[in-house]
N, C-alpha and C positions, 0 to 999 in steps of 0.2 A: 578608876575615877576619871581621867582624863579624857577617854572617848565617852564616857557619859556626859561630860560637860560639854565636851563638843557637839555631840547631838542634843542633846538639850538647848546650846548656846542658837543653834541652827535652826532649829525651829523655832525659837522663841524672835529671830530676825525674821524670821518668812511670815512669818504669821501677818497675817492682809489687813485686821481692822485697827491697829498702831499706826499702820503702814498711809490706809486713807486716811486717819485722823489727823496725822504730821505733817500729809500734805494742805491737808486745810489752815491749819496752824503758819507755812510756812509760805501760803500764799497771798495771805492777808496782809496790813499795814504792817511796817515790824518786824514780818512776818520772822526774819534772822535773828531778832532778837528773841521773839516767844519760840523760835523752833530748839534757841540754847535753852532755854530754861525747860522746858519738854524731855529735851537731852537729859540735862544735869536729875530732874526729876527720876526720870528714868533710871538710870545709872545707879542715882544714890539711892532708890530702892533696892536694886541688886546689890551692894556692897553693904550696906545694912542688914540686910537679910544673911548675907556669907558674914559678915563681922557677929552677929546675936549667936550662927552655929560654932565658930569657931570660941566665941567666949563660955558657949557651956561646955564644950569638948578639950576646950585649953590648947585646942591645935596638936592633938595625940587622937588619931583615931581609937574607936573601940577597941577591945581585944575580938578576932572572927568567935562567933558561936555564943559571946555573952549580952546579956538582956538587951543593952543598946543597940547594938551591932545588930542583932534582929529584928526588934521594932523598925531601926534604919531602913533594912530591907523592907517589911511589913511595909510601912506605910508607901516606899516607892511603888509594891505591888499594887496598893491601892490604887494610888495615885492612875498609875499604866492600865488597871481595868476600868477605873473613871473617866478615864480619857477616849478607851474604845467605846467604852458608854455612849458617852457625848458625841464620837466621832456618826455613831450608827442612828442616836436620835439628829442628827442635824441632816443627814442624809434621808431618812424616815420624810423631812420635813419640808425638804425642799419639791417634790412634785409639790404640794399648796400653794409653796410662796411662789413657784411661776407658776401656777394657774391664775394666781392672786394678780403676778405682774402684767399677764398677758391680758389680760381682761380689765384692765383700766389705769397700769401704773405705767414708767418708760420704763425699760430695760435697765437702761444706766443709770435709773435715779435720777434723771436730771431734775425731774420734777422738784424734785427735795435738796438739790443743788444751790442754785440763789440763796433760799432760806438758811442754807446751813452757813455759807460764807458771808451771808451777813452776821450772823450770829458771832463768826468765828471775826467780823472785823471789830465787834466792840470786845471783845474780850483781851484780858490783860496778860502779860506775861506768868504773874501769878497761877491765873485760870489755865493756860499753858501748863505752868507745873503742874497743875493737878490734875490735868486731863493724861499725863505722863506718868501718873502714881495708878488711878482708877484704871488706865488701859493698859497695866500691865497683864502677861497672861500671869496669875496666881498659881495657877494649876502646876502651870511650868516650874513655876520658879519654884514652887514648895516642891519638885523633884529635885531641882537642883539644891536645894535646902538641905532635904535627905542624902544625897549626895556629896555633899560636901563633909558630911559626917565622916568621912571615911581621909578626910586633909590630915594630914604628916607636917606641919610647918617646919619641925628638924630639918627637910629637905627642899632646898631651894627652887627646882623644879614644880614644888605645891605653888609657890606662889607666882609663878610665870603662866601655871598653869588657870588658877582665879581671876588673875587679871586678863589673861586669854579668853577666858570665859566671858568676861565683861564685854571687853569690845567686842566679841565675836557675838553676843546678844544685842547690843548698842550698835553693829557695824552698818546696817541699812541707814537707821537713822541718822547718823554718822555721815554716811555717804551722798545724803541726797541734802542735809546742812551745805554740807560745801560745795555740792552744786551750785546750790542758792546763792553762795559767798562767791565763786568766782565766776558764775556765768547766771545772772539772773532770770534775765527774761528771756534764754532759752531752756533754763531750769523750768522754771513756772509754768511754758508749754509741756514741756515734758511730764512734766508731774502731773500734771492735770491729766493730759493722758493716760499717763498710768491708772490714775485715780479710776479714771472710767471703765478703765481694762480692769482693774480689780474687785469695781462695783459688780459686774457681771460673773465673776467669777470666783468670787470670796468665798461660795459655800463649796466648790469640791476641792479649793485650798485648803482651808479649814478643816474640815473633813479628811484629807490625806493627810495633812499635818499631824491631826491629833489620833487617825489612824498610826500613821509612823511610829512616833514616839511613846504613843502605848502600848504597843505590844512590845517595841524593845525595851520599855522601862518591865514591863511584866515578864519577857522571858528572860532577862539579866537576872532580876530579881530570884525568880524564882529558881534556878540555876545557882545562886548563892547561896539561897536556903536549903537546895536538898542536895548540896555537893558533899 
């Protein structure tokens, strides 16, 4: 359980379009204030989600090989062939979107840059939160959901191990917060930069990411099942 949460926890920080949304969040008026509540958003989706498994599991794993404990598996498998799904149609899709780019958009989106940060200056810390609920990746996290099915709370190590899991999903956004808190306005270059670096490069992120973690969600899984 614990190297799946880890690679779960790992891609779910890598993942690019959280990544430019928090920068826009935290470049704006505020900005440190709507980038905590983004945070906290964030976060307490993921503890919600591990709180609702461990309330129906009572924090005792299945027993291996009965109804649960299969489905658990099942649905990871899914999960991990849905993922290589998505990873192959995104890649499928991108010769269009730059043909699309090259033939009348910028590279970096700057075009669509302005508009988006004005947007992002009237919105409220609120709107923040919710943009931190709606951009989670789901996919991910309903692995880690399944996943978590498999928690021991008997032993103390489960729960170093959960909350590891947390910050280690929350650790980018995390990290680039307290950029903004001790070094502003070399943060806000920064980021911005990155921002642009990741505009052009977010689909074979994306793509690798959800390449990654679905096949090893699919060959753990299946590896369970016919052991």
């Amino acid at each position: 359980m614990v190297l799946d949460l880890f690679v779960i926890g790992l891609m779910i920080a890598l993942n690019p379009l959280p990544i430019m949304a928090f920068v826009l969040v935290v470049s704006a008026p505020g900005g440190v204030w709507k980038g905590l509540a983004f945070i906290l958003a964030w976060l307490g989706c993921l503890v919600v989600v591990i709180a609702l498994v461990l309330l129906v599991t009572g924090g005792q794993p299945p027993p291996p090989r009965s109804p649960p404990s299969t489905a658990g598996l099942a649905v990871r498998l899914v999960i991990g062939i849905g993922l290589v799904a998505y990873a192959e149609h995104r890649r499928r899709r991108r010769p269009a979107a730059d043909a699309a780019r090259t033939s009348g958009e910028s590279p970096s989106g700057s075009a669509e840059e302005p508009s988006a940060l004005t947007r992002m200056d009237r919105t409220s810390a609120w709107s923040a939160a919710g943009l931190g609920v709606l951009l989670q990746p789901w996919g991910m996290v309903a692995a880690a959901a399944a996943t978590v099915l498999q928690a021991d709370l008997s032993h103390g190590a489960t729960y170093l191990a959960l909350i590891g899991f947390c910050l280690l999903a929350t650790s980018t956004l995390l990290a680039m917060e307290l950029y903004m808190v001790f070094a502003q306005e070399r943060a806000a270059r920064a980021l911005t930069g990155m921002r642009a670096w990741l505009s052009d490069h977010k689909d074979p992120a994306i793509v690798l990411g959800c390449l990654v973690l679905g096949v090893w969600l699919a060959a753990r899984s299946l590896y369970e099942l016919t052991r």
